[in-house]
C-alpha positions as semicolon CSV with decimal commas, in nm:
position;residue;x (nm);y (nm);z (nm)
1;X;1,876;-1,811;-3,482
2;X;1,813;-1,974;-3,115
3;X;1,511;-2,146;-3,097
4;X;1,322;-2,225;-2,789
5;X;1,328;-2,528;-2,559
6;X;1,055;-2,738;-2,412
7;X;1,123;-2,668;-2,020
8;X;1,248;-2,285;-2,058
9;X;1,180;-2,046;-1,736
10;X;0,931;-1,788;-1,765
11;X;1,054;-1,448;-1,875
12;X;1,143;-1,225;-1,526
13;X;0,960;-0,982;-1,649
14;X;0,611;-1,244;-1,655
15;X;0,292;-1,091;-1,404
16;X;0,336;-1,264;-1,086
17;X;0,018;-1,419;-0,848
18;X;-0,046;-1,142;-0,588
19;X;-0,057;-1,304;-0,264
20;X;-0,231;-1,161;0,041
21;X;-0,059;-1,171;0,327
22;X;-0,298;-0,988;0,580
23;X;-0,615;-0,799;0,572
24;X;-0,726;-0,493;0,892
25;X;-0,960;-0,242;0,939
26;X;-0,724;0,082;1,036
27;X;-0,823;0,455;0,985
28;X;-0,552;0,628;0,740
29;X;-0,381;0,927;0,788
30;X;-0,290;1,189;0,507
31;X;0,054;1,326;0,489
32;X;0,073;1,669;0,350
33;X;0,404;1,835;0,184
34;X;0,461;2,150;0,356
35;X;0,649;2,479;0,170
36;X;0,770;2,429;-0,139
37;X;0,574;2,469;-0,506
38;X;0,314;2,190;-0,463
39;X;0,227;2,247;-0,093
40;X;-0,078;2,070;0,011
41;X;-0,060;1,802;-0,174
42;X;-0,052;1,447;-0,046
43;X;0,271;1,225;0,026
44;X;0,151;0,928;0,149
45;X;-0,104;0,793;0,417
46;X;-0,009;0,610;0,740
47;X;-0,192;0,391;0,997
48;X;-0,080;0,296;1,301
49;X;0,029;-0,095;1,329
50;X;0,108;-0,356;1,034
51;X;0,453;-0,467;1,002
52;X;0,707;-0,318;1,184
53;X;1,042;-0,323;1,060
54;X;1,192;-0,134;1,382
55;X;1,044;-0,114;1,708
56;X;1,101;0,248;1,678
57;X;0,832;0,305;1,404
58;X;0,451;0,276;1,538
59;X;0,296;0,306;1,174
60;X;0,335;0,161;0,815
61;X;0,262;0,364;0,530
62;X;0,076;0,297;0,206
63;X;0,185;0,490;-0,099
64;X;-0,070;0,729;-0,235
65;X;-0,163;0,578;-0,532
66;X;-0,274;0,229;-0,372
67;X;-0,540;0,481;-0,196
68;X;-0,864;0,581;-0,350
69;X;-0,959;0,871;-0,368
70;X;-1,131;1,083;-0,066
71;X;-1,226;1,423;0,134
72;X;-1,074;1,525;0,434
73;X;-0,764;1,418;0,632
74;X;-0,838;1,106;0,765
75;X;-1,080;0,774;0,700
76;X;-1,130;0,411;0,765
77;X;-1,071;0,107;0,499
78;X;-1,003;-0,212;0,512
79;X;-0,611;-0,252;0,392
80;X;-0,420;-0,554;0,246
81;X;-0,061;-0,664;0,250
82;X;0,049;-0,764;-0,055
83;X;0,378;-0,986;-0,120
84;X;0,558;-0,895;-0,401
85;X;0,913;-0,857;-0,521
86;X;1,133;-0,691;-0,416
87;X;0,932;-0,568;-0,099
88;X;0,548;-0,642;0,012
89;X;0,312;-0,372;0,016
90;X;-0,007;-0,238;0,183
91;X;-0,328;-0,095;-0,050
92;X;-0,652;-0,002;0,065
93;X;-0,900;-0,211;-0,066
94;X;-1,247;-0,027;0,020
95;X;-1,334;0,209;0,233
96;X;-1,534;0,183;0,595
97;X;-1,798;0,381;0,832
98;X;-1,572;0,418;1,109
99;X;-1,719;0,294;1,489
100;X;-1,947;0,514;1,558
101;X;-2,034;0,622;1,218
């Protein structure tokens, strides 16, 4: 039977420290699937800015389930980049009248 040493690494698989890279106010986009069997429903969201990986692409996206929940097609909250492994990520963290509102 192995047995354990004083001075072993944690396990890979051991919850890492989120780190926040970067907090902005942007209004989010919805992106619909069009034909298909689930038309309608949502993709993703976008926002224009945040990291650019290619000065071809003007927005970042945020996956829809770091999004909560709202009506309509677009809205305003306050987003965070997250680093993590294997990639950083953006999440909305709350969301925000928008100027004006």
């Amino acid at each position: 039977m192995p047995t354990q040493r004083a001075g072993r690494r944690a396990s890979p698989h051991a919850p890492t420290v989120e780190k926040i890279i970067s907090r902005e106010i942007v209004k989010l986009r919805r992106v619909r699937q069009y034909g298909g069997a689930d038309q309608g429903r949502t993709l993703m969201f976008t926002f224009e800015g945040g990291t650019r990986r290619a000065q071809r692409s003007r927005d970042s996206f945020i996956d829809k389930e770091r999004v909560p929940d709202f009506e309509g097609e677009e809205a305003w909250f306050e987003v965070e980049q997250v680093s993590a492994k294997p990639w950083s990520f953006w999440r909305a963290v709350r969301r925000l009248e928008g100027p004006g509102g």
